[in-house]
ZAMARGU-4260 file (C-alpha; in steps of 0.2 Angstrom, whole numbers, plus 5000, padded with zeros to 4 digits):
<rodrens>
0) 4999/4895/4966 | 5014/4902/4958 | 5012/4919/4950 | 5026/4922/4936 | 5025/4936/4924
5) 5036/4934/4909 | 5038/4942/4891 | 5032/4929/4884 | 5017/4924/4895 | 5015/4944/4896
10) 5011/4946/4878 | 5000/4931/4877 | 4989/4939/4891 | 4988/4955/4880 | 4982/4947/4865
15) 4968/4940/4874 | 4961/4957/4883 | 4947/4961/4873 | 4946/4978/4878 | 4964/4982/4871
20) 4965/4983/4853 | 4984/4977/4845 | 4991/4993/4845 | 4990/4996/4864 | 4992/4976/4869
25) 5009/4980/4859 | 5010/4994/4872 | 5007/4983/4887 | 5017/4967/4881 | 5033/4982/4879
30) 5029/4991/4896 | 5028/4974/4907 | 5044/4964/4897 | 5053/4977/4908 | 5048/4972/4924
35) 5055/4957/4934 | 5049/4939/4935 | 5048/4934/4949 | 5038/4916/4959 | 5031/4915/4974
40) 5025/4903/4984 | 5010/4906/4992 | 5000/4896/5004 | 4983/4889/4998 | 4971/4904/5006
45) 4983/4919/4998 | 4981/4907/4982 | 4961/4907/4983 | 4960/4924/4987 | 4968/4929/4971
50) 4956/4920/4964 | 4943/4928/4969 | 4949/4945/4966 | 4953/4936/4949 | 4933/4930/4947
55) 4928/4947/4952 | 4933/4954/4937 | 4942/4969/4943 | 4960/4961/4939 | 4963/4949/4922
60) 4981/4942/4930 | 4986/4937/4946 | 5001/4947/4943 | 4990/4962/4943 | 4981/4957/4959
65) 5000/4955/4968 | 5005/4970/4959 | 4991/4980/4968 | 4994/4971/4985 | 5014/4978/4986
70) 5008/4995/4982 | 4995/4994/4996 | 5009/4986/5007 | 5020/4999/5003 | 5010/5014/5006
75) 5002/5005/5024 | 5022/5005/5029 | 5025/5024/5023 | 5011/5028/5034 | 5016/5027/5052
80) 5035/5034/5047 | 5023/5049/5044 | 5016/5048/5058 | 5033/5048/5068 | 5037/5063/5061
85) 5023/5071/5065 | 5024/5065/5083 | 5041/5071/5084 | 5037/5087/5077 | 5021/5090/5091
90) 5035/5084/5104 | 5048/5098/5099 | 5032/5112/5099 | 5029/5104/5117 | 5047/5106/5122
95) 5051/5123/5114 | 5034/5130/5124 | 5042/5123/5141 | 5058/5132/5134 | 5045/5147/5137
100) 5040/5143/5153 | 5024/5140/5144 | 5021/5126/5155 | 5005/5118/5167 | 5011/5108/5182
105) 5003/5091/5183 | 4988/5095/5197 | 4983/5109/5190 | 4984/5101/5171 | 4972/5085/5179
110) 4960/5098/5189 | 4956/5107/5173 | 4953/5091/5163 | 4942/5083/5177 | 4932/5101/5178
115) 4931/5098/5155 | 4924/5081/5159 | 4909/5086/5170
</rodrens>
């Protein structure tokens, strides 16, 4: 499957959304002639896939489905930079107590969680 999003195939798609009436498919044709067209190979499972999120009715365009996908992509890949950051963050609390001499040595650290696991 090849998924292509162009002015022209854009506004054709609007005109057929039932739920849109002309003044807001105007809207829509506008708002997606500026994004990028773009094709895409896909291999043929991706392809069915879309087309099942396509017979589910939730998306009317495989655009939309790839759309969604990217965004889900994106915000998966901010995730763990997060989570760095936060890990560094706990790391510099850890070091700053030891700065304090707010510190456990490690047989006395393993003895207390042994006695917590009983």
């Amino acid at each position: 499957m090849t998924v292509r999003a162009s002015h022209a195939s854009l506004s054709h798609e609007a005109g057929h959304i039932g739920r849109i009436d002309a003044r807001c498919a105007s809207i829509y044709a506008r708002g997606m002639a500026r994004r990028t067209t773009l094709n895409v190979s896909l291999t043929p499972e991706l392809s069915q896939f879309i087309e099942r999120r396509l017979r589910s009715g939730k998306y009317t365009t495989a655009s939309e489905v790839v759309r969604a996908a990217l965004r889900l992509l994106e915000e998966r890949e901010r995730v763990p930079v997060q989570g760095i950051a936060e890990l560094k963050a706990e790391i510099e609390h850890g070091l700053e107590q030891l700065r304090r001499g707010e510190s456990v040595d490690g047989d006395t650290f393993f003895t207390e969680l042994r006695a917590g696991r009983n």
